[in-house]
PDB file of N, CA, C, O and CB in Angstrom:
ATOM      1  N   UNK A   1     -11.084  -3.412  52.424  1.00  0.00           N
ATOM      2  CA  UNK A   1      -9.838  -3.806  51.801  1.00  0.00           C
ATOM      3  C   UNK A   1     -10.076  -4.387  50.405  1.00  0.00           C
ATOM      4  O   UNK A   1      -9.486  -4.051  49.378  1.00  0.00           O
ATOM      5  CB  UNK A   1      -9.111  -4.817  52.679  1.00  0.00           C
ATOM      6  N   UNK A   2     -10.788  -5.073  50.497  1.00  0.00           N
ATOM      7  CA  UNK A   2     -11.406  -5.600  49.141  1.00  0.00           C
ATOM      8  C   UNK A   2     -11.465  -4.959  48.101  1.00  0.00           C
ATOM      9  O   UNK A   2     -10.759  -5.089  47.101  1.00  0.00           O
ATOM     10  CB  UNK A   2     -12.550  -5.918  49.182  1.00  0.00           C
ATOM     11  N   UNK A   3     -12.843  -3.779  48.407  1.00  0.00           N
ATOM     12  CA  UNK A   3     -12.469  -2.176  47.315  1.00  0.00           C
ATOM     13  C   UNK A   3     -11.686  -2.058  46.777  1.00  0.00           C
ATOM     14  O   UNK A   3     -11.621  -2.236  45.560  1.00  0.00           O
ATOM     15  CB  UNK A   3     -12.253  -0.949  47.691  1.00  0.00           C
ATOM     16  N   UNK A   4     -10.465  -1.575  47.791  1.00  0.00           N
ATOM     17  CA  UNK A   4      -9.636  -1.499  47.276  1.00  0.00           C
ATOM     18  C   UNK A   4      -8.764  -1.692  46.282  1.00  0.00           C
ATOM     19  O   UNK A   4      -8.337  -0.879  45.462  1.00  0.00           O
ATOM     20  CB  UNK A   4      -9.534  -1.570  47.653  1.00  0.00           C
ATOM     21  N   UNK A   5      -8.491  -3.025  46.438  1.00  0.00           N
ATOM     22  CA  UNK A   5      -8.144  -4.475  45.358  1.00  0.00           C
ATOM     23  C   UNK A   5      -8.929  -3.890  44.243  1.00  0.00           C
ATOM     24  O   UNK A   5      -8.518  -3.339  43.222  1.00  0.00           O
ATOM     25  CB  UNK A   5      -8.833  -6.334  45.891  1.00  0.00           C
ATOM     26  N   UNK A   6      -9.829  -4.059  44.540  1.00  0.00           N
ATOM     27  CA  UNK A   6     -10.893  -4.038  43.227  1.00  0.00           C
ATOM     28  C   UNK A   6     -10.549  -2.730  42.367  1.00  0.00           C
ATOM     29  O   UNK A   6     -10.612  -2.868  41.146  1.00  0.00           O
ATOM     30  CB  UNK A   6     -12.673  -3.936  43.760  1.00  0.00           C
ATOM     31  N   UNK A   7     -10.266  -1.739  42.771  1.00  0.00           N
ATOM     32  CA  UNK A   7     -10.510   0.076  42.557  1.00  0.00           C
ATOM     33  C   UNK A   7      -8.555   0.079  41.918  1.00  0.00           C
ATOM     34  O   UNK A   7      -8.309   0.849  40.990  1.00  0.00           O
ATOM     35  CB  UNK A   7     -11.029   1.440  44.851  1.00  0.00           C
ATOM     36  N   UNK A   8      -7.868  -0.428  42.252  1.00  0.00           N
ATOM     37  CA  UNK A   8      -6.486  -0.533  41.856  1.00  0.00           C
ATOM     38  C   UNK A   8      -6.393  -1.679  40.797  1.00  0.00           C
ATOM     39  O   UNK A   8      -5.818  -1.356  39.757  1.00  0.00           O
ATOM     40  CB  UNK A   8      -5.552  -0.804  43.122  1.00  0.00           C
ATOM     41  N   UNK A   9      -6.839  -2.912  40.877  1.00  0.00           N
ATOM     42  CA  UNK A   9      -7.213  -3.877  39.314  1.00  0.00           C
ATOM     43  C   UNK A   9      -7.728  -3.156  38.253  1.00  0.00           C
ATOM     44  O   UNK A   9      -7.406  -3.150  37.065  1.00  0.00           O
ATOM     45  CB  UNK A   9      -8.401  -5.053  39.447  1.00  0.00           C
ATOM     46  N   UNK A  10      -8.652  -2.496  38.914  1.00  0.00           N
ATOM     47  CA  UNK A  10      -9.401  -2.065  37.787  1.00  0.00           C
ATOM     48  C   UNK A  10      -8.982  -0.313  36.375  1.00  0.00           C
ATOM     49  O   UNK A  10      -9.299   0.012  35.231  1.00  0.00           O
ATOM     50  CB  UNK A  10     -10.849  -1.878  38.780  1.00  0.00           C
ATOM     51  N   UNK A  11      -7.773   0.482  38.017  1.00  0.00           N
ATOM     52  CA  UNK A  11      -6.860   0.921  37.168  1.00  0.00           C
ATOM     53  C   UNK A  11      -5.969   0.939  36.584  1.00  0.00           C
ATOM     54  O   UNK A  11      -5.677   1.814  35.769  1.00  0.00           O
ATOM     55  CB  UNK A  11      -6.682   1.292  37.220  1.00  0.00           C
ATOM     56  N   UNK A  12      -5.107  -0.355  36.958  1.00  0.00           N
ATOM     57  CA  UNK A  12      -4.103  -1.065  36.003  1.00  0.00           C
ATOM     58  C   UNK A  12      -4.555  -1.646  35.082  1.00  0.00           C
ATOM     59  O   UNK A  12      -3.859  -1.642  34.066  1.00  0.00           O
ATOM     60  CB  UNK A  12      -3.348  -1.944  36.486  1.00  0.00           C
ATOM     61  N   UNK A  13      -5.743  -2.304  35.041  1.00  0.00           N
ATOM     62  CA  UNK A  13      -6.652  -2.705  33.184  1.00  0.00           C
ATOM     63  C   UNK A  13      -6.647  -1.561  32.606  1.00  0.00           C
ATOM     64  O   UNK A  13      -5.930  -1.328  31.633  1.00  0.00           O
ATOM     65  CB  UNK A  13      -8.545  -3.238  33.046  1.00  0.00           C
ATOM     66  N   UNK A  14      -7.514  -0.631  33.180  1.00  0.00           N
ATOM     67  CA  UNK A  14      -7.596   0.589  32.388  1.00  0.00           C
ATOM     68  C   UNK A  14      -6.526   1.245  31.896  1.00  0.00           C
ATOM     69  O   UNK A  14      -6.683   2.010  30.944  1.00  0.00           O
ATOM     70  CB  UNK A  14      -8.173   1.445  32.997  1.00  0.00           C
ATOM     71  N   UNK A  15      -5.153   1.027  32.523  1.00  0.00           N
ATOM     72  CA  UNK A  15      -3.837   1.936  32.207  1.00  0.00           C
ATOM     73  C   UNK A  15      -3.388   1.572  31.149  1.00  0.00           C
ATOM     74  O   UNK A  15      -3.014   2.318  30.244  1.00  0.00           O
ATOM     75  CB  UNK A  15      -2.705   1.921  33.117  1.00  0.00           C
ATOM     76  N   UNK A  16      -3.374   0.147  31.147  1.00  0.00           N
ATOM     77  CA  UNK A  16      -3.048  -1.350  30.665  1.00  0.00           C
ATOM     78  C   UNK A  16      -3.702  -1.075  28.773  1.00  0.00           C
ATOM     79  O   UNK A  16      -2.903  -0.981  27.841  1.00  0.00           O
ATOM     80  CB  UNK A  16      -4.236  -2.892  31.932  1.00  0.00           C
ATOM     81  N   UNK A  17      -4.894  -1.010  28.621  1.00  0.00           N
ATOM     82  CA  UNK A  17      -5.664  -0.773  27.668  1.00  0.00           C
ATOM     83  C   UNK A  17      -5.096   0.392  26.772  1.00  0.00           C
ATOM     84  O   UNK A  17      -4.816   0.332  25.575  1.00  0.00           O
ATOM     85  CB  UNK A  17      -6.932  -0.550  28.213  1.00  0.00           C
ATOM     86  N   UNK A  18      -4.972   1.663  27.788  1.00  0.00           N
ATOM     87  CA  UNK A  18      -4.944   3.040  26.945  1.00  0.00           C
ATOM     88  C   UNK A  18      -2.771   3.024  26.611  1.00  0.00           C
ATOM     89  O   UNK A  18      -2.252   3.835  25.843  1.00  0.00           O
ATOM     90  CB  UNK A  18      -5.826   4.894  28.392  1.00  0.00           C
ATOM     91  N   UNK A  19      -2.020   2.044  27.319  1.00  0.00           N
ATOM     92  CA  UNK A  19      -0.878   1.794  26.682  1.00  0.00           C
ATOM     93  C   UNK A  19      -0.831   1.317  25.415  1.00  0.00           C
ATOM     94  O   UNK A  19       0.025   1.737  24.636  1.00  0.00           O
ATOM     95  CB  UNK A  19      -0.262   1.083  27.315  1.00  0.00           C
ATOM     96  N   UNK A  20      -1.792   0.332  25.028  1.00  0.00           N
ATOM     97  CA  UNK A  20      -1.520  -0.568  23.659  1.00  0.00           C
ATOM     98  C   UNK A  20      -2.958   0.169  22.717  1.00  0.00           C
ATOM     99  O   UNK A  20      -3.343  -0.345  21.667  1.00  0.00           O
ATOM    100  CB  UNK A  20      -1.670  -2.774  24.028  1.00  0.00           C
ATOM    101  N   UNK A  21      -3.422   1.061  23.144  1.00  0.00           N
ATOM    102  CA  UNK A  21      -4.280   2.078  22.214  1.00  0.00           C
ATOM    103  C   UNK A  21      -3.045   2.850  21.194  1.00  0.00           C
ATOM    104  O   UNK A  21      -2.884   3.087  19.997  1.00  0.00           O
ATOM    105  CB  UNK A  21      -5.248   3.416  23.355  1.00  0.00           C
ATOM    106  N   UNK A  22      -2.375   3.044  22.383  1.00  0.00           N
ATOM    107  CA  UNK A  22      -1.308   4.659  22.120  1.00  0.00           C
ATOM    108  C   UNK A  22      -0.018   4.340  21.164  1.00  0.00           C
ATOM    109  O   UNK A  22       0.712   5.073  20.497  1.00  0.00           O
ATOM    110  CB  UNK A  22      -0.452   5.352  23.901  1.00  0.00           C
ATOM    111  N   UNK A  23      -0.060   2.753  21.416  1.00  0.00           N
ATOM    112  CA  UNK A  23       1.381   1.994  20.628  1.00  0.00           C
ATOM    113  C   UNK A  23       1.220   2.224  19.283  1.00  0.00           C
ATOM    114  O   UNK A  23       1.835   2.769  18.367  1.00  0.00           O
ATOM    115  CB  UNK A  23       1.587   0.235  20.786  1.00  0.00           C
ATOM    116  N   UNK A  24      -0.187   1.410  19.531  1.00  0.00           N
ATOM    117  CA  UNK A  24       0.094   1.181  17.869  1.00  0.00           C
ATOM    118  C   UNK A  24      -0.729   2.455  16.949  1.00  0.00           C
ATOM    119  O   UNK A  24      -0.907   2.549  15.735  1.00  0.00           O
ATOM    120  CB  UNK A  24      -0.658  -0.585  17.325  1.00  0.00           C
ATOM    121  N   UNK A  25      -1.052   3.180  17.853  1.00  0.00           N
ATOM    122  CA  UNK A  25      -1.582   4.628  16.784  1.00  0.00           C
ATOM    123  C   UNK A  25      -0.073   5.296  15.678  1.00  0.00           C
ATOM    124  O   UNK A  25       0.187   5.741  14.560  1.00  0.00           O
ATOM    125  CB  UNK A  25      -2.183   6.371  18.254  1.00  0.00           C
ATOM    126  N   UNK A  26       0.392   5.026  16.679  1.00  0.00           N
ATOM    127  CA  UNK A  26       1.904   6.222  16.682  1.00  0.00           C
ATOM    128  C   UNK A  26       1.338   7.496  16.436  1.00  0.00           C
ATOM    129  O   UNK A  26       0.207   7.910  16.691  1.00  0.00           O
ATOM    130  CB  UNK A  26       3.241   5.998  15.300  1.00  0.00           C
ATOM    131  N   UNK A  27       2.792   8.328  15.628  1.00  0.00           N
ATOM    132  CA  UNK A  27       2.185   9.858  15.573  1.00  0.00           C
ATOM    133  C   UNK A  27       2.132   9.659  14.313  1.00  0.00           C
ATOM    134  O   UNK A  27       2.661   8.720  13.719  1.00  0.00           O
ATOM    135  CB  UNK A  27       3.000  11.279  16.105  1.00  0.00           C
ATOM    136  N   UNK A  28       1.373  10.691  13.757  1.00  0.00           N
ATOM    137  CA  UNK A  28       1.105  11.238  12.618  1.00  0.00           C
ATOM    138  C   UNK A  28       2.474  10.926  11.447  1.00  0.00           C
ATOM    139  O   UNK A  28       3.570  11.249  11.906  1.00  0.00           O
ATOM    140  CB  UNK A  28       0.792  12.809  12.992  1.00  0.00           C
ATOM    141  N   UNK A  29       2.489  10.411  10.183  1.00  0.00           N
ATOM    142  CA  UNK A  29       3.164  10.223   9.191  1.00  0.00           C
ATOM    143  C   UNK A  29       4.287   9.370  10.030  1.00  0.00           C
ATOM    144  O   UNK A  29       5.486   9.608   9.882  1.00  0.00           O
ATOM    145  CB  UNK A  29       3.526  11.557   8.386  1.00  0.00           C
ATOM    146  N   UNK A  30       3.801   8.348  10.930  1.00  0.00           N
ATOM    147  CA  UNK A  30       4.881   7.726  11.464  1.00  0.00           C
ATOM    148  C   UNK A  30       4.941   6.317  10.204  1.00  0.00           C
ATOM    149  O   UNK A  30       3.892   6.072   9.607  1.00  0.00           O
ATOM    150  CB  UNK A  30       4.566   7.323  13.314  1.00  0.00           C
ATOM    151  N   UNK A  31       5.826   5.727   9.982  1.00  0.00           N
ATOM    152  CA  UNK A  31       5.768   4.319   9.166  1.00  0.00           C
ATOM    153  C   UNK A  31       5.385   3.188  10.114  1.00  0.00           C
ATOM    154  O   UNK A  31       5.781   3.195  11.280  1.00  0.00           O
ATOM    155  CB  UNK A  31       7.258   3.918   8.467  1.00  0.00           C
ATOM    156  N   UNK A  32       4.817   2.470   9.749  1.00  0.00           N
ATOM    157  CA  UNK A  32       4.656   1.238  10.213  1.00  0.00           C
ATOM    158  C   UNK A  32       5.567   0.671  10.786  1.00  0.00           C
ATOM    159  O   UNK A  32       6.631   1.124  10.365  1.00  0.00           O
ATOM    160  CB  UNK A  32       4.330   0.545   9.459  1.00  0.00           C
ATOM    161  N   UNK A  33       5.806  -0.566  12.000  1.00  0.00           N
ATOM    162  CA  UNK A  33       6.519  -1.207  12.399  1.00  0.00           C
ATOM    163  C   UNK A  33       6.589  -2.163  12.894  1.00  0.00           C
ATOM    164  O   UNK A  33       6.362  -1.938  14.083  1.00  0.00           O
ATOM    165  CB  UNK A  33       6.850  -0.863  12.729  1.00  0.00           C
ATOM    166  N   UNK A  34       6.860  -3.676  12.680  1.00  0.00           N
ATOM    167  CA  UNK A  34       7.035  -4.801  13.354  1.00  0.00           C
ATOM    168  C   UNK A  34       8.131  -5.133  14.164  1.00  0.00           C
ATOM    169  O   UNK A  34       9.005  -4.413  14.646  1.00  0.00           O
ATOM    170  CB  UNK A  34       6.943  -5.609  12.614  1.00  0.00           C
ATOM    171  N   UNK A  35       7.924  -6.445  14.240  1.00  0.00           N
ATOM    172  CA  UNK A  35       9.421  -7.448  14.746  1.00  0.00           C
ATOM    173  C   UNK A  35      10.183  -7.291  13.487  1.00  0.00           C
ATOM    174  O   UNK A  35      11.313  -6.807  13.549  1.00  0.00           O
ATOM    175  CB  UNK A  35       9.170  -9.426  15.133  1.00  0.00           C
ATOM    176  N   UNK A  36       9.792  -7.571  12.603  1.00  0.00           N
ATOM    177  CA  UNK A  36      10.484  -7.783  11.017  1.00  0.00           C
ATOM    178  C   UNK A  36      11.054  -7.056  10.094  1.00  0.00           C
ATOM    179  O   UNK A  36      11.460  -7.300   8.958  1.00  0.00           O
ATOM    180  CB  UNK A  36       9.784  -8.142  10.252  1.00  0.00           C
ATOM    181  N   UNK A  37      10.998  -5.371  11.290  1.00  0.00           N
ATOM    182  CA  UNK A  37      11.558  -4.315  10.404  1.00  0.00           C
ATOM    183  C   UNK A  37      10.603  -3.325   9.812  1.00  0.00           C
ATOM    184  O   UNK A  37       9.552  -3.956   9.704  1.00  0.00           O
ATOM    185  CB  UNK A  37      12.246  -4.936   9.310  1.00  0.00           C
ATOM    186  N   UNK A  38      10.471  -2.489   9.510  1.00  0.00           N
ATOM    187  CA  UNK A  38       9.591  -1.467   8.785  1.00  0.00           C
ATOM    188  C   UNK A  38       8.956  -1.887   7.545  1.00  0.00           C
ATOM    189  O   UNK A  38       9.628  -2.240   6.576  1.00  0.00           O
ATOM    190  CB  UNK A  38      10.349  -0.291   8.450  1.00  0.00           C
ATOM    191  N   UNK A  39       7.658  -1.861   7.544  1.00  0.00           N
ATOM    192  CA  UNK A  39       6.614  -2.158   6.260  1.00  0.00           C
ATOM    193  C   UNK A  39       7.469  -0.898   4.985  1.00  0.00           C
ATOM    194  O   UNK A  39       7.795   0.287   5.052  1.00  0.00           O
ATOM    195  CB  UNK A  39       4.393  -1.592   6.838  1.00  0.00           C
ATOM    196  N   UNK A  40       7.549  -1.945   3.954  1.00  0.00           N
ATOM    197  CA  UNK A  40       8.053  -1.183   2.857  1.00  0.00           C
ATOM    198  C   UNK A  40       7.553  -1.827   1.944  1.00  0.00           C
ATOM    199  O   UNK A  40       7.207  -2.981   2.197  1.00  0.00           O
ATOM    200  CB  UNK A  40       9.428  -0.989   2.695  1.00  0.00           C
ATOM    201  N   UNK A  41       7.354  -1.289   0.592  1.00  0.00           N
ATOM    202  CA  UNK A  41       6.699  -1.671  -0.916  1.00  0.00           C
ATOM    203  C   UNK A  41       7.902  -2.382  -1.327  1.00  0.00           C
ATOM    204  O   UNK A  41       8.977  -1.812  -1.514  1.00  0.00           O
ATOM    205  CB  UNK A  41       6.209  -0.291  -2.089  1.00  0.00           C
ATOM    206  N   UNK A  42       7.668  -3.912  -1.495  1.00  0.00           N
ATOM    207  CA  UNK A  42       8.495  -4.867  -1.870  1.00  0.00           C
ATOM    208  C   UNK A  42       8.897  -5.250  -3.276  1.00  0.00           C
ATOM    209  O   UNK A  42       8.028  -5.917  -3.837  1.00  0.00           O
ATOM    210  CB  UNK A  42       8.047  -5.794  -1.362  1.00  0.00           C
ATOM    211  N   UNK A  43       9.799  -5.050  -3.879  1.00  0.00           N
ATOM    212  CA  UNK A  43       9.261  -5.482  -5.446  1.00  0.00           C
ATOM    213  C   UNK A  43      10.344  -6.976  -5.461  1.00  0.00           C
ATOM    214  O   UNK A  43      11.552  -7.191  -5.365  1.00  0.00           O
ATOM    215  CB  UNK A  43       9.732  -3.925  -7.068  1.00  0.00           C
ATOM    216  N   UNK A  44       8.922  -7.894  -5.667  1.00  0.00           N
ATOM    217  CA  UNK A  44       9.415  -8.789  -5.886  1.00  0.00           C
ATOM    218  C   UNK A  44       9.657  -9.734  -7.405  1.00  0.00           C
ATOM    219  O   UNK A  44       9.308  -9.195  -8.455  1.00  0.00           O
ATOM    220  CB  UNK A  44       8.894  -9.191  -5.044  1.00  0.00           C
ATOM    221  N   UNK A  45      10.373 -11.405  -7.451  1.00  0.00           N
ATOM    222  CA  UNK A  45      10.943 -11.499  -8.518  1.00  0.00           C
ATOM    223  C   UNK A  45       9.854 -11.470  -9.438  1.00  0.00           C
ATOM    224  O   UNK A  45      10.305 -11.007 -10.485  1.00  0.00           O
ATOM    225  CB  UNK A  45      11.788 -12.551  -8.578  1.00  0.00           C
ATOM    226  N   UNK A  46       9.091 -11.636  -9.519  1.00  0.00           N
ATOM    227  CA  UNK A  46       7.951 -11.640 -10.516  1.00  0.00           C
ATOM    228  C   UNK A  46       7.182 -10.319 -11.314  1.00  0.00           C
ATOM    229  O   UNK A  46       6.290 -10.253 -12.160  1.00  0.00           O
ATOM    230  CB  UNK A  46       6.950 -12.274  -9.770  1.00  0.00           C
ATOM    231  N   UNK A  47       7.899  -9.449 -10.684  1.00  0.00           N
ATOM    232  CA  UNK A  47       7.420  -7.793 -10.909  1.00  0.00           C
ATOM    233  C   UNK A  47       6.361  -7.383  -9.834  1.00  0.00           C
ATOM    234  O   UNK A  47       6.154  -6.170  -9.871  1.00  0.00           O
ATOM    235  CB  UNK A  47       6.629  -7.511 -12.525  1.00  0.00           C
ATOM    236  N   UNK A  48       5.625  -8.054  -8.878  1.00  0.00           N
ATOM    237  CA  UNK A  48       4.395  -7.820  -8.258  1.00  0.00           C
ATOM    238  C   UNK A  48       4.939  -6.454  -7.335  1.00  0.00           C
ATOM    239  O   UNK A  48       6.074  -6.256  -7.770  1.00  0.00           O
ATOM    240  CB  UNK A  48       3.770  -9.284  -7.351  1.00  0.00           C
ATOM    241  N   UNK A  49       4.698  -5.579  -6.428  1.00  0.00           N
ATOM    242  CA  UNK A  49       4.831  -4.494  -5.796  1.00  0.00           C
ATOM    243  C   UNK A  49       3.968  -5.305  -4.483  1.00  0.00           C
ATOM    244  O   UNK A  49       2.756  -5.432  -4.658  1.00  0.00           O
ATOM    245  CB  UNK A  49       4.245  -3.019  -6.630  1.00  0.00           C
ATOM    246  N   UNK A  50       4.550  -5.836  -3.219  1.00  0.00           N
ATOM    247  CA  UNK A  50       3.718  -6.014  -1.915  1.00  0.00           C
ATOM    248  C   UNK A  50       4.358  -5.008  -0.845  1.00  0.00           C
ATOM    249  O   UNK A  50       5.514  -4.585  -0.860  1.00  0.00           O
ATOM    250  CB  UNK A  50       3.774  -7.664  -1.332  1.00  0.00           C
ATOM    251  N   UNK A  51       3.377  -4.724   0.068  1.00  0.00           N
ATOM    252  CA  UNK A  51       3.297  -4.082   0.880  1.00  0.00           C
ATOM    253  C   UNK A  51       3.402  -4.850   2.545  1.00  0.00           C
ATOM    254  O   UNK A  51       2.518  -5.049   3.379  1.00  0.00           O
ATOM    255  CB  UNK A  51       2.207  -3.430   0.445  1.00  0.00           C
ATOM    256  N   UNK A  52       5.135  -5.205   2.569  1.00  0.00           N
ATOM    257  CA  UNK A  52       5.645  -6.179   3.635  1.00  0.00           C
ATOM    258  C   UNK A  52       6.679  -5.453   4.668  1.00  0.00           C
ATOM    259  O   UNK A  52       7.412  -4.467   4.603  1.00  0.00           O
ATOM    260  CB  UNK A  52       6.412  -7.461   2.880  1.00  0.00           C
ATOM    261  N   UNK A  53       6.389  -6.368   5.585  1.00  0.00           N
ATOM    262  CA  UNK A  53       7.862  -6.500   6.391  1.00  0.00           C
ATOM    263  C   UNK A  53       9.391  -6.234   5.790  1.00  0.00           C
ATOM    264  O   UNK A  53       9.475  -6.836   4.720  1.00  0.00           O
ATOM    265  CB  UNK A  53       7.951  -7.953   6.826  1.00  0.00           C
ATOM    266  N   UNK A  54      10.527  -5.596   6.083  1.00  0.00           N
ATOM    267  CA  UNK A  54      11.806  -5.620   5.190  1.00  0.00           C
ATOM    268  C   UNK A  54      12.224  -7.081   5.519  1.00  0.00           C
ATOM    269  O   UNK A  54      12.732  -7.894   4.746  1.00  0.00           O
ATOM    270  CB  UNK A  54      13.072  -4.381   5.588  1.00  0.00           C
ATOM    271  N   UNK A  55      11.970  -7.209   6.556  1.00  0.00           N
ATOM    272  CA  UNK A  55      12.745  -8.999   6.504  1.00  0.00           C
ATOM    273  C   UNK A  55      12.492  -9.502   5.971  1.00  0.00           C
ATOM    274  O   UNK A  55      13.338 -10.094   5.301  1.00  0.00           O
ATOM    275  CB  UNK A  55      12.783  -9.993   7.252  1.00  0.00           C
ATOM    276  N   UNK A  56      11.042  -9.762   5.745  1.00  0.00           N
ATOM    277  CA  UNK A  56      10.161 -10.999   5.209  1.00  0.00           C
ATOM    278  C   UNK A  56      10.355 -10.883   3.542  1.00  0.00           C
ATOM    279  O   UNK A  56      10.426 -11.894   2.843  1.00  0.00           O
ATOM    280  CB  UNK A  56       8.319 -10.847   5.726  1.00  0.00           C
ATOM    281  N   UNK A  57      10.447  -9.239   2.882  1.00  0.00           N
ATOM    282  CA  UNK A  57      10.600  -8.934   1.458  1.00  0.00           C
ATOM    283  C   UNK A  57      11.972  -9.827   1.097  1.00  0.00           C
ATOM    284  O   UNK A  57      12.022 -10.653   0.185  1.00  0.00           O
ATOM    285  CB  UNK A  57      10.751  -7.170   1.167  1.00  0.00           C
ATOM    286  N   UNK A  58      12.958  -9.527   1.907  1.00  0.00           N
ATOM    287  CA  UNK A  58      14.597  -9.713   1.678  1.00  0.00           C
ATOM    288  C   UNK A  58      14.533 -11.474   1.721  1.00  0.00           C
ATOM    289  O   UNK A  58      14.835 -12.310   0.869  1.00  0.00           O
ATOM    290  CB  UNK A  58      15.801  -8.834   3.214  1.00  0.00           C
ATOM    291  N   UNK A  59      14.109 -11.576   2.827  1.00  0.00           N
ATOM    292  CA  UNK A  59      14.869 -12.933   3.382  1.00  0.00           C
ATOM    293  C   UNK A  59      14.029 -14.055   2.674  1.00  0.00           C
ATOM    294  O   UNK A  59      14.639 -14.942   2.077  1.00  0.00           O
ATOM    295  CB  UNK A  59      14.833 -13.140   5.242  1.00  0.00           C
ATOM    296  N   UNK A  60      12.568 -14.058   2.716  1.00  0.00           N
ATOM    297  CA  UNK A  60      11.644 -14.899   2.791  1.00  0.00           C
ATOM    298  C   UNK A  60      10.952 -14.748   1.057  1.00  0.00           C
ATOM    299  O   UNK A  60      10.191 -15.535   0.495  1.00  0.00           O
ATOM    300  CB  UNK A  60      10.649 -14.493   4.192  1.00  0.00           C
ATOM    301  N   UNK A  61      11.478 -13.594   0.582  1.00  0.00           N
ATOM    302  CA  UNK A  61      10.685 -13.535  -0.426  1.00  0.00           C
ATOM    303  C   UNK A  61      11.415 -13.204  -1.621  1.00  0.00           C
ATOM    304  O   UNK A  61      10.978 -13.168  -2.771  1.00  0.00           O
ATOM    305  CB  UNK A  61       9.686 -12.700  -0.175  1.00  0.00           C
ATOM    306  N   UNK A  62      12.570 -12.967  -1.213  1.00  0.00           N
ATOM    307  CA  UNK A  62      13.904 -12.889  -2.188  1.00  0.00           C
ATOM    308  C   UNK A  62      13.685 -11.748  -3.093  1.00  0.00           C
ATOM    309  O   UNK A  62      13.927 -11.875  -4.293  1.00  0.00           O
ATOM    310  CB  UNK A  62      14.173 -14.289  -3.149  1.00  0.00           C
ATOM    311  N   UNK A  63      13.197 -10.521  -2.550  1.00  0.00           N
ATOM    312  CA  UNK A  63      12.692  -9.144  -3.486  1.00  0.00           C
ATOM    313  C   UNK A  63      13.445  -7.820  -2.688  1.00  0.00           C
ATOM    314  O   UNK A  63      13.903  -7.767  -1.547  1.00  0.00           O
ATOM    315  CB  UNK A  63      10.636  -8.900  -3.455  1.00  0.00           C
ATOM    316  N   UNK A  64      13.390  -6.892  -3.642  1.00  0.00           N
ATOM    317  CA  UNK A  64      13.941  -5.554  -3.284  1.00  0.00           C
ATOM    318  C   UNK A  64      13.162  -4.062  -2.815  1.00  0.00           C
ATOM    319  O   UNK A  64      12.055  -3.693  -3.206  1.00  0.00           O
ATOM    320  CB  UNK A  64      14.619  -5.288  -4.421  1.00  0.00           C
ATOM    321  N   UNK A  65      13.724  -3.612  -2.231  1.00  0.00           N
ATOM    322  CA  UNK A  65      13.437  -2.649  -1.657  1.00  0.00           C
ATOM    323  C   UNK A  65      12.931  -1.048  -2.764  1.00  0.00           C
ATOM    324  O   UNK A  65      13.721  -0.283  -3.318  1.00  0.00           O
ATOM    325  CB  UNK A  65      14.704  -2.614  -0.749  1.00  0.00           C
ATOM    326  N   UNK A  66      11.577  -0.985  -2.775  1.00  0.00           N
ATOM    327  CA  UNK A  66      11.443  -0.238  -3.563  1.00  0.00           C
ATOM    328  C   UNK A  66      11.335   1.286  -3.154  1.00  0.00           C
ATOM    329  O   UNK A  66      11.184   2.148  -4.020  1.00  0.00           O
ATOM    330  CB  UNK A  66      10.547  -0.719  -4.158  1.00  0.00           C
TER     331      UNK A  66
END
């Protein structure tokens, strides 16, 4: 019975693992993605060009969407 246990833990880690491999690969020419909205080239007030979150550009950093 034990085995068992053991042989079923050990394929839910393994399942477990190859889920959050597969997340964050995405597919091919997919964009980036957070909690915070899609990574976009930020132009902020100073002229600089960053490579952020849309929330964090808008809200937190007071810059536009380039």
């Amino acid at each position: 019975m034990k085995s068992v246990i053991v042989v079923a833990m050990a394929t839910l880690l393994f399942m477990s693992g190859n889920a959050m491999a597969n997340s964050s690969s995405g597919s091919q020419g997919a964009k980036a993605a957070s909690e915070a909205g899609p990574w976009i080239d930020c132009i902020l007030p100073d002229g600089k060009v960053e490579y952020m979150p849309l929330m964090i550009c808008k809200l937190q950093k007071n810059g536009k969407v380039k």
